[in-house]
N, C-alpha and C positions, 0 to 999 in steps of 0.2 A: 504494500500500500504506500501510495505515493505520502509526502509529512507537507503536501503545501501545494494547493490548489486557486487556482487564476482566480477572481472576482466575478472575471467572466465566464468563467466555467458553470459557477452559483447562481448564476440569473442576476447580477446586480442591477438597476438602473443606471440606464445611459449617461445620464447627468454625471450623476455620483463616477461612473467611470472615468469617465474623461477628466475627471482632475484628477485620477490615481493613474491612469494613464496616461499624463502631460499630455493631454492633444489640443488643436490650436483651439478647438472650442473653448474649451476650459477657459484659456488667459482672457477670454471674451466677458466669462461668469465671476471668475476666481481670482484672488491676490497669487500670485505663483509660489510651486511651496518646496519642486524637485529639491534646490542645496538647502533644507528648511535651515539650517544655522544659520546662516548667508540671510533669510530671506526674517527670520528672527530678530537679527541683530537691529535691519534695518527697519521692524515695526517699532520695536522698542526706541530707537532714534525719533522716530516719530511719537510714540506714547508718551515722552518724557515733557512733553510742553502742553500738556492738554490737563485740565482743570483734575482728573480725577484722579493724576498722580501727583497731586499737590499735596507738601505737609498736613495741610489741616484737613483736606477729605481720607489718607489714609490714616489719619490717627480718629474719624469720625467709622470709615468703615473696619477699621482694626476693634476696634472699642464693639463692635456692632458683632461680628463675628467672633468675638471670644466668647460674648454672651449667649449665641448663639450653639456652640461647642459642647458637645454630649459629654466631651471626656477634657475639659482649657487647663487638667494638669499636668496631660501625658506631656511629656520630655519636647517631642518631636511638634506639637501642637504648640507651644509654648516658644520654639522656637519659629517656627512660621508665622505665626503672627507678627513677632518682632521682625524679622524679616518682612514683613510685607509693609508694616509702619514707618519702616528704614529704609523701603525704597522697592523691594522687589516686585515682580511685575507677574500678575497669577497667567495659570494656564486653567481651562476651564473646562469641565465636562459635566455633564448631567443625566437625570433619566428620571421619569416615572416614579412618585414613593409605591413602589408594588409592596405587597403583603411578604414581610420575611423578603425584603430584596428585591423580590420578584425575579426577573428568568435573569439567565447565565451573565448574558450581557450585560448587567448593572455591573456584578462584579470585573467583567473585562473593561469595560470604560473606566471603573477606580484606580485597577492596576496599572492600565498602559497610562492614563494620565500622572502616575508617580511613576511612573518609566519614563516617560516621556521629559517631567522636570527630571529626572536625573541625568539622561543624556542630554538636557542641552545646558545642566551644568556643567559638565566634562569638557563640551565643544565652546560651550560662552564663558568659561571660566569670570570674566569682566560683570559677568550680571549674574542678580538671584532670581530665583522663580521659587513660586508657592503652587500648589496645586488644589483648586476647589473645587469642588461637587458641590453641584446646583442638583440640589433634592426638589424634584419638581411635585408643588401640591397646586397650583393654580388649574388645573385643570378641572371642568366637573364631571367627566362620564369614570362612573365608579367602575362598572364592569371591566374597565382597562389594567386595573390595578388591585381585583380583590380577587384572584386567584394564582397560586401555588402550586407547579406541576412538581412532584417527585419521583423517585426508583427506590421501588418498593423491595422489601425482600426477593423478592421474584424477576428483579429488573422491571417489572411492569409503569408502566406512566400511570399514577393516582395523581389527585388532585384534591385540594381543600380550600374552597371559595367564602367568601364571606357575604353574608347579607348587609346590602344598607340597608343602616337605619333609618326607621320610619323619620319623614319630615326632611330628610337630606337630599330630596331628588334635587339636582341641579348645581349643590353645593360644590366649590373647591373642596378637593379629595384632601386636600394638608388640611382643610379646618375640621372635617369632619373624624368623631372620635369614638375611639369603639368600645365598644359594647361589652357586659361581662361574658355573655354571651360569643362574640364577638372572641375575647381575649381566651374562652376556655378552646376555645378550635384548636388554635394553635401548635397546642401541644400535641394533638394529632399527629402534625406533620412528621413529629419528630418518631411520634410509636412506626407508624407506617414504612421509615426507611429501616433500614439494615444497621443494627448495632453494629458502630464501630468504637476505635480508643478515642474520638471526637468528638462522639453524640451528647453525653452526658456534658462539655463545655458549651455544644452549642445548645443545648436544650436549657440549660441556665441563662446565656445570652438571650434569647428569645423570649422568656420567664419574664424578664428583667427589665426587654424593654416593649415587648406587648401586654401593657399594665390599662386596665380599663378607665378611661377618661382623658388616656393620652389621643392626641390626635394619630390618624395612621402618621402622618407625615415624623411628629416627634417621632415613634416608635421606627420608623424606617431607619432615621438619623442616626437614635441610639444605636442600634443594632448592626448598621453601617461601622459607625465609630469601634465599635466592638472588635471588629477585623482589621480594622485601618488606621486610626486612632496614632497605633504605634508607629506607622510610615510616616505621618508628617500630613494628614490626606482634612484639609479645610474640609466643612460642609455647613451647605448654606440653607436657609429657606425663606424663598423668595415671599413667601405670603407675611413676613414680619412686617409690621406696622414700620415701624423704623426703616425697612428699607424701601414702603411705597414713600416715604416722605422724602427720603435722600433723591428720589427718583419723580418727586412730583414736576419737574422740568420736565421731563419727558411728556408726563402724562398732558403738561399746556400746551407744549410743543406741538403734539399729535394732533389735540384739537385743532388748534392752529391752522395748521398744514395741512388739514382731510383733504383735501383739492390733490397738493403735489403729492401727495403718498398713495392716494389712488392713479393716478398718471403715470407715477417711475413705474408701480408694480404693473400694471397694463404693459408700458412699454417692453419693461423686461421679460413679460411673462409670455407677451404677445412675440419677442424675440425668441426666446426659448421652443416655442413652439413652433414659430417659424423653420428653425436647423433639426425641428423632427425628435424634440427631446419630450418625453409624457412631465408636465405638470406636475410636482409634488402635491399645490396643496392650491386648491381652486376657491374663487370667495363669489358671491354675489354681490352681481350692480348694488352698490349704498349699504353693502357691510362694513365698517370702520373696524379697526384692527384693539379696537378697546371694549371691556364689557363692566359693568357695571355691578357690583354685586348689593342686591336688594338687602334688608332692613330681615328677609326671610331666613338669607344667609343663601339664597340662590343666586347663581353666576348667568348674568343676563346679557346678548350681545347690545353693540351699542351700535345703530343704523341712521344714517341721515335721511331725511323727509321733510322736503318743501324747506328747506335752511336748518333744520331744528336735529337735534338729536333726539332718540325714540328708544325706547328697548325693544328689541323684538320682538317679547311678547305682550308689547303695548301696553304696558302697563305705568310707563313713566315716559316722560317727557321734557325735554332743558333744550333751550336757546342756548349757543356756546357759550354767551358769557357767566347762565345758570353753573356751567359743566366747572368752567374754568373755577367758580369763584366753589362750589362742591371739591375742585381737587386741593385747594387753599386750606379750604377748612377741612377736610377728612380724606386723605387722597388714600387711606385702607380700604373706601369704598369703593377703587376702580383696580379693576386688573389688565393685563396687556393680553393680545392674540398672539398666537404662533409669530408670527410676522415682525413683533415689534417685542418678543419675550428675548432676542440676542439684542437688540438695540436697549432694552433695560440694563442687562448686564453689562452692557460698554459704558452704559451712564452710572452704574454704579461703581463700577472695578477696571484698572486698568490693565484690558486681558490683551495680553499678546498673540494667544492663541486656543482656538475653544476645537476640542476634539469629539467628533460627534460620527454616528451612525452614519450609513449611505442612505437613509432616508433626510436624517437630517440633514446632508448636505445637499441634496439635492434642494430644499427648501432652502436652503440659505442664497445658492444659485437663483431664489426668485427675491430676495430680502435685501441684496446686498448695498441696494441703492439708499435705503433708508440710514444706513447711518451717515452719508455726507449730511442727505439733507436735516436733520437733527443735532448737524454740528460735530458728528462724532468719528474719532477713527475708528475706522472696519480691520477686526483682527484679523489673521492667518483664519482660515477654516481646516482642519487637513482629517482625514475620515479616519477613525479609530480600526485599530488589527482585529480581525477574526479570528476565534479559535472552536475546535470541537476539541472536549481532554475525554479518553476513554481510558481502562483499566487494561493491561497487559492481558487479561480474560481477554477482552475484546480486538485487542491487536491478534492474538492466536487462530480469532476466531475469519476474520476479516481473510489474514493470509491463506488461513486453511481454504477458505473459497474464493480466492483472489479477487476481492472484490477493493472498490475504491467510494471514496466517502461520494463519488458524484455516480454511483452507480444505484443512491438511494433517492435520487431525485424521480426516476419512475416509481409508481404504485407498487405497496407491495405484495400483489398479486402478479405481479410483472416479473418483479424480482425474482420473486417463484418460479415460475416458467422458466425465465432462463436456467435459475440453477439446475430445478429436475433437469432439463437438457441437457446439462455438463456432464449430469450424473449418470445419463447412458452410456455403456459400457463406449469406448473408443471403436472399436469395432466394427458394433452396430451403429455409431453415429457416421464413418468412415465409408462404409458401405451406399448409405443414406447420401451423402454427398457423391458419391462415385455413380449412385445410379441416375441421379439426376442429373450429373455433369454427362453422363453417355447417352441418356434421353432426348436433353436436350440440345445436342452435337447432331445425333440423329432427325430425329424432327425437324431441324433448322435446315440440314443437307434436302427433305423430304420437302420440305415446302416450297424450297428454292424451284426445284425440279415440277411439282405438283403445278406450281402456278403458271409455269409453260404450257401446260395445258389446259389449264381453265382459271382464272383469275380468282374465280368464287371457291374453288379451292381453299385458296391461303387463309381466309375465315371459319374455315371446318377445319384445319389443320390449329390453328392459333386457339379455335377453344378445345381441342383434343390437348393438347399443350396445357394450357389452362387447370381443366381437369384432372392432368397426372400430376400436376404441381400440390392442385388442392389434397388431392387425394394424400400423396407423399407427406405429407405435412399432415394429415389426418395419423398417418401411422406414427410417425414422430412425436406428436404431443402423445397417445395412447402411449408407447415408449417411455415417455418423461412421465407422464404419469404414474406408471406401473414402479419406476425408478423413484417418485416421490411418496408412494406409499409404500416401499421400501425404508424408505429413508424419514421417518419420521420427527428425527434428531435436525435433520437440515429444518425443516420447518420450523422447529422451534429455534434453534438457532438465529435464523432470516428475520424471527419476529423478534428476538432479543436484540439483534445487530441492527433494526429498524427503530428499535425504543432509545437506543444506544448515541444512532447517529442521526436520525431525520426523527425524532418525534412530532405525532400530527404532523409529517409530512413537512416540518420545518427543519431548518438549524439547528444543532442542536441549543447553540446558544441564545436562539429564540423562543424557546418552552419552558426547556429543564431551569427549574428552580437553581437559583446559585447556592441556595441551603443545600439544596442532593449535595453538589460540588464537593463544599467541603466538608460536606457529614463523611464521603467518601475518602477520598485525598488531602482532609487536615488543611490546618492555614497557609500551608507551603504552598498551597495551588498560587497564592496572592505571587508569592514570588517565581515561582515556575513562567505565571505570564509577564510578569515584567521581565524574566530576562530574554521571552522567546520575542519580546518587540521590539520593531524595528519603525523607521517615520522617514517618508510615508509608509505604508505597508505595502508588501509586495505581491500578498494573496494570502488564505483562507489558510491555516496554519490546524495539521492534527499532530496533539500531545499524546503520545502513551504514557501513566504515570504508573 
């Protein structure tokens, strides 16, 4: 089995492509990122004259983030902060508060983003870098974030979802806070996996920090910190009161400028589609990139109509200067859309570099316009490394059927079929191809000759052809089958090495819980992936541990 597979192998989007594969499209969408040191140094030249790396904003967001901090006495915490109040310039990455983490990829965006400040201290020696996690709770669709896939004793994919609470439809997912109900699930997750020397620490971690009345968001953060803590790894959450105030410039700004911020994104997005690239994230005529969050505690978008701002579900209404003079005095009550949630973070923090998903970058490809006109520099974007990590079981198992991680992207009933196939005897499969290579040698010499004589011929020969093909291929699957009910152990196998590498037919680090991870493999996984990353990345990376 191959240890590192293309992006394009994976089905990535075109977008997201072409800035991991420098193509001219790219430098059309993207800051250029191939020498990233080279291309670093030169952001931070420019970050160092802009308001938000000024003394008295990092000693306002230094101060903001320690209070912030699940764990502001670890060693490594303690000294990041001071670093970042002394000048250092963060690197950024985020995700989803999912329940217990949520899937794999939370944990790889933590690690490669402390990989990533580490090699470009090694390379920038002259500059510091801190590394934050932006714990996303502004979002409101809960089903995003209240389910936890594992591997069960059996290998099997289980799952343990949470119910929202009554009255939270609509809510930001950070404010909403769970339930005792809510908080006894949890400990499920942990019965469910396979005791190891791990389980018992993280089943404490988890104890500890899914405590009923905590928001999920705090519990993610703790629980985050729990693993990470010790590396030096900020974490942030954007729904702090204190940070929509640092950020209320933005929020007049946007008002402001509804005109020119729907115009760049038209223009860009209407360019993007032009060179044949799909759309990340699509909005309707007089949706504004701000929502409003009601007195309910529901997240409301915010739509222009006849001059006026409106909620969508019509329920509120403000004239701009109502809106402006609402973010003066309570600017907790508004939140940003996808579109304007990286233009937040550059008005709060001066990032040099924000490492995100290939879905994310592709959306950034549509965003990128919005930070000139906001006044703000636009960091590096560059797309965080892939990984699948399996157990040495599954490496044995993989070899044994020579199979490769992209050989799981068919159905696995597909997968099936081929393997029985392999599994007839050489012989009979050899045979199988011999007869039809002489068939259809034969037949073609017959046809040629046949149609000399009568034209209408060559269509009774081409479905006699036809027919022996079908047929042949009748006796073959019957073969592979006889072969697969033989072999009962490949079956099970195929469906353990399908739980393994493609869960539901994903990634694995799209489903599998990062709890499985390191209920499996111990906190060493953290470090395993920082040393297997590389920037940019160079494709789809599989670990055996």
């Amino acid at each position: 089995m191959r240890a590192e597979y293309t992006f394009r192998e994976l089905g990535v989007k075109e977008l997201a492509l072409s800035l991991i594969e420098g193509t001219e499209a790219a430098n059309e969408f993207f800051p250029p990122i191939r020498l990233l040191a080279d291309c670093v140094a030169g952001k931070i030249a420019e970050l160092k004259g802009c308001a938000q790396a000024s003394p008295e904003h990092r000693s306002s967001i230094t101060a903001m983030l320690r209070r912030q901090q699940p764990r502001p006495e670890e060693q490594r915490i303690v000294q990041a902060l001071k670093e970042l109040e002394e000048g250092a310039f963060l690197l950024v990455s985020g995700q989803q508060a999912g329940v217990c983490l949520g899937p794999m990829y939370t944990l790889i965006k933590a690690a490669a983003l402390i990989a990533l400040r580490d090699t470009l201290a090694r390379e920038l020696p002259e500059h510091r870098f801190v590394a934050l996690f932006w714990a996303g709770g502004m979002d409101h669709d809960f089903s995003e974030i209240s389910c936890c896939y594992v591997h069960d004793r059996e290998r099997r994919l289980r799952s343990v979802c949470m119910k929202q609470p009554d009255g939270t439809t609509g809510h930001p997912v950070g404010r909403i806070e769970l339930t005792p109900d809510a908080a006894a699930r949890l400990p499920q997750l942990i019965d469910i996996m396979p005791a190891t020397d791990h389980t018992p620490g993280l089943r404490k971690a988890v104890e500890e920090s899914y405590v009923p009345g905590k928001t999920y968001s705090l519990a993610f953060r703790e629980l985050l910190a729990s693993q990470l803590a010790a590396h030096g790894l900020l974490i942030f959450e954007p729904e702090d009161e204190e940070s929509k105030t640092l950020g209320k410039e933005l929020f007049a700004s946007s008002i402001e400028k509804q005109d020119e911020e729907a115009a760049l994104l038209g223009q860009r997005n209407s360019r993007i589609s032009e060179l044949g690239f799909e759309l990340q994230v699509s909005a309707l005529e007089g949706e504004t990139n701000l929502f409003l969050i009601a007195e309910s505690g529901a997240r409301d978008k915010l739509v222009r109509s006849e001059g006026r701002f409106a909620t969508k579900s019509g329920q509120e209404c403000f004239t701009a200067e109502e809106l402006r003079e609402l973010v003066e005095l309570n600017p907790a009550s508004l939140s940003f859309g996808v579109m304007l949630r990286p233009v937040f973070q550059q008005a709060l923090f001066p990032v040099a570099v924000y490492l995100g998903g290939t879905s994310e970058v592709a959306y950034w490809a549509q965003m990128y316009p919005l930070f000139r006109l906001h006044g703000l520099p636009e960091p590096l974007v560059v797309p965080r490394p892939g990984f699948t990590l399996i157990s040495r079981r599954a490496a044995r198992l993989l070899d044994r059927y020579e199979l490769e991680l992209t050989d799981f992207l068919q159905p696995q009933h597909e997968l099936l079929r081929h393997l029985s196939a392999r599994a007839i005897p050489p012989t009979l499969a050899h045979r199988i191809r011999e007869l039809e290579s002489v068939f259809t040698s034969y037949a073609n010499e017959m046809r040629d000759d046949a149609v000399k004589l009568d034209s209408g011929l060559g269509g009774v020969l081409d479905t006699l052809s036809a027919n022996f093909r079908k047929h042949l291929a009748t006796v073959e699957k019957k073969m592979a089958q006889a072969a697969k009910r033989k072999d009962d152990l490949l079956v099970r196998h195929a469906g353990e090495l399908f739980e393994v590498m493609m869960p539901q037919g994903k990634l694995q680090e799209r489903v599998l819980a990062a709890l499985s991870v390191i209920n499996e493999f111990g906190p060493r996984v953290v470090d395993v992936i920082m040393d297997a990353c590389e920037f940019p990345p160079s494709g789809h990376r599989v670990i055996t541990l």
